[in-house]
N, C-alpha and C positions, 0 to 999 in steps of 0.2 A: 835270732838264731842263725847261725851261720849253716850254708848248703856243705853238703859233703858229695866225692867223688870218690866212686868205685869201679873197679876194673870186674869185668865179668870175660873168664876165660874159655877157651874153647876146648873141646877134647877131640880125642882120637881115639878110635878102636882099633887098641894094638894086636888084639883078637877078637875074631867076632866067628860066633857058629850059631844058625840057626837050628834051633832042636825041634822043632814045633810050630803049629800054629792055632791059637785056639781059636774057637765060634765066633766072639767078637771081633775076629781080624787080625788082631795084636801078635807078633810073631814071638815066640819064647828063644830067647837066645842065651847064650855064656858068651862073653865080652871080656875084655880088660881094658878097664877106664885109664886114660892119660890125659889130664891137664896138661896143655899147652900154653905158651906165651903170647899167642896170638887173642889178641882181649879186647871185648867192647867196653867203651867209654861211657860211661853212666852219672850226672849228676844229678842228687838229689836236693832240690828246695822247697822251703817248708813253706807250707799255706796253711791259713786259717782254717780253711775246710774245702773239699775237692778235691780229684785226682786229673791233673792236667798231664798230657805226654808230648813232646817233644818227639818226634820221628821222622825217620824216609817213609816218606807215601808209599814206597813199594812193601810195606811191612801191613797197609790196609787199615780199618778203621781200629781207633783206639785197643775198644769192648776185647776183640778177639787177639789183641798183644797180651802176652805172657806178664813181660812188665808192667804194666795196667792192671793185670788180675793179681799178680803179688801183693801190689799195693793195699789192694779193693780186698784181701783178705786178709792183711794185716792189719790194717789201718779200718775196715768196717765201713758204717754208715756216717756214724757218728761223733768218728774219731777226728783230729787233726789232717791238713790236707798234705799233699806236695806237687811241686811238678817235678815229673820225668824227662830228663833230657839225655837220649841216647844219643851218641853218635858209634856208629854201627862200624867194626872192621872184618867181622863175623859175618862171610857172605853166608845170606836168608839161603836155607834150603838145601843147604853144602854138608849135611850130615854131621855137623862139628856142635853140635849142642847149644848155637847161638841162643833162639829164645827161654831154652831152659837154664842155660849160665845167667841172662839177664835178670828170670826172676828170681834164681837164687840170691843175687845182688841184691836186688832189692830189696828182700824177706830180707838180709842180712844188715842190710844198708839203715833200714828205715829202725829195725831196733835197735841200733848204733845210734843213730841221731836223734832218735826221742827217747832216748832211755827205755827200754822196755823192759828190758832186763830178760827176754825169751830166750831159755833155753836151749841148746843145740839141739836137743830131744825136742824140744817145741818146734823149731824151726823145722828140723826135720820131718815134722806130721803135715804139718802145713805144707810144706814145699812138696810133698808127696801127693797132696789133692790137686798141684797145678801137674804136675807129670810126674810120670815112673821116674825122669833119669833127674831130675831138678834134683834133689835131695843130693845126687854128688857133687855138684857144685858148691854146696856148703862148705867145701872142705879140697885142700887144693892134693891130698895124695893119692893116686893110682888106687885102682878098687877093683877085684872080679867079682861081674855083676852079671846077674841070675834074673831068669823070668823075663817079663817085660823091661826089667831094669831098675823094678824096685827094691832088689833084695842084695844088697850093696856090701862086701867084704873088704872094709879095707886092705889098703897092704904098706903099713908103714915102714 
């Protein structure tokens, strides 16, 4: 099986208001999500079983990479493996959605390449246990988005 390559985009908040802040920390905002063309570089290779990653050390140990955990919840214990291999143009930290675009990628990536046949509505639920804002990444059009960032209105 041949590896496959995904771009994982970055966004911008073309509006952002804080409304709120709840107990846990989490600020409640209204946003207007934009996909931009500024994209990390994502190849996917299949392994027998395992999740290896590929990355800039300044992104830390595997466990706590976004991309890593996509995987490790798509793919299970006992599923097939891959390795990850980012190369990152998405500066770490710069408010642009980097590690949440990547594991959208991935979730999107890996049932491309093994056939999963999962859902947008699946994809979706899932991408939403790794972060609020992962789930617009699924999908490359403009959204205002509500709450922490999970409650996503398109705007086609």
């Amino acid at each position: 099986m041949a590896s496959l390559k995904v771009l994982a985009y970055a966004k911008l908040h073309l509006v952002l208001r804080i409304v709120g802040r709840r107990e846990d920390g989490y600020h409640l905002l209204q946003s207007l999500f934009c996909a931009v063309d500024l994209a990390d570089e994502i190849e996917l290779e299949p392994l027998p079983r395992g999740i290896e990653i590929v990355a800039p050390a300044e992104l830390g140990p595997p466990e706590g990479n976004l991309a890593y955990r996509a995987a490790k919840l798509l793919l299970g214990e006992n599923g097939p493996g891959v390795r990850i291999v980012l190369r990152k143009r998405i500066p770490p930290g710069a408010g642009l959605g980097g590690g949440s675009s990547d594991a959208a990628a991935v979730l999107a990536g890996l049932n491309l390449l093994y056939g999963f046949r999962k859902s947008a509505e699946e994809l979706k639920n899932r991408a939403a246990k790794l972060g609020a804002d992962v789930p617009f990444f699924l999908g490359r059009s403009p959204a205002w988005v509500e709450g922490i960032g999970e409650r996503l209105t398109p705007l086609d």
